[in-house]
N, C-alpha and C positions, 0 to 999 in steps of 0.2 A: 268806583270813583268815576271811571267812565261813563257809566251811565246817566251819573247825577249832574255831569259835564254836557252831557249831550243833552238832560233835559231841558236845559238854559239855551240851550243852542236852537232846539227844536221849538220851545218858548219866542227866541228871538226871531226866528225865519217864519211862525206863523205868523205875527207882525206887520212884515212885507208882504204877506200874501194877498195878491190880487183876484186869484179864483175864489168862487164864495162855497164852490163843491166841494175844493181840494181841503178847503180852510174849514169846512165842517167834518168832513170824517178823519180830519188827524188834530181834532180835539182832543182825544183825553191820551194823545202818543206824549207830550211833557209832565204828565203829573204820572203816568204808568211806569217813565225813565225813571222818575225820581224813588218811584216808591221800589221800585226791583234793587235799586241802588241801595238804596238805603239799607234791604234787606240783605243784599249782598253784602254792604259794607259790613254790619253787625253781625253776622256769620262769620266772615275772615277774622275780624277783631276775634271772636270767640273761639275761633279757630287758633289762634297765635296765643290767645290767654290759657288755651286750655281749659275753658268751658263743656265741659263735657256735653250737656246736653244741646247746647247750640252748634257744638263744634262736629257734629253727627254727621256722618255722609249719607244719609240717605234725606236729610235735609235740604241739598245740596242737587239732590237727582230729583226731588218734590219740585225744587224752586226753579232750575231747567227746563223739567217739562211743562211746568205755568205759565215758565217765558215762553218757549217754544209753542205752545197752546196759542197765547195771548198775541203772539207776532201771526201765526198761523191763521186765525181769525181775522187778526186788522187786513193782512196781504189778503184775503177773500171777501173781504166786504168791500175792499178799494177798488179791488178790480170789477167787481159787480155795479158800482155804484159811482164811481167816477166817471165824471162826462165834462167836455169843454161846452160851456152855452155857446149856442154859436150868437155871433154881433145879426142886430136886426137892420135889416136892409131897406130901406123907404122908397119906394117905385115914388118918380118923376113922372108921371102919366096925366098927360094936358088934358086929356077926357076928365078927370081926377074933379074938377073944378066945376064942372058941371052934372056931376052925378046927385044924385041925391043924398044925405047924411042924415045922422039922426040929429034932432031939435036936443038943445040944451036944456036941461034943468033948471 
């Protein structure tokens, strides 16, 4: 339930997001919250009902190391590939005016 909580969260906070670097590689972190949720949630259920084959613990040790897999991959691709643009700077240079430009189209 946590997870499915966080995806709405993580949903909401890419929203504000002003970086367009940060706001691209943690694209698929709310729909990834939702679906581990999901599958978590439906294992516990089946776990409490006594579903024998969903209630399986090595189900359980599959779905962990997917997450773990799946968190281990995004933290390596962020670090890899995350960058702040830097703001572009316009030089004020009086020569500027008299240099030559390229003719408009």
């Amino acid at each position: 339930a946590v997870l499915i909580v966080l995806s709405f969260a993580l949903r909401f906070w890419r929203r504000g997001m002003q970086n367009p670097v940060t706001k691209r590689l943690s694209r698929s972190w709310p729909s990834a919250a939702f679906w581990f949720g999901i599958t978590g949630l439906v294992m516990t259920v089946s776990r409490v009902e006594m579903v024998s084959f969903l209630a399986m613990r090595l189900l359980w040790v599959i779905w962990l190391l997917i997450l773990g897999l799946y968190l281990f991959i995004q933290v390596r691709i962020f670090r890899v590939r995350h960058y702040q643009p830097l703001p572009r700077e316009h030089s004020e240079d009086p020569r500027d005016k008299y240099l030559p430009h390229k003719k408009p189209r």
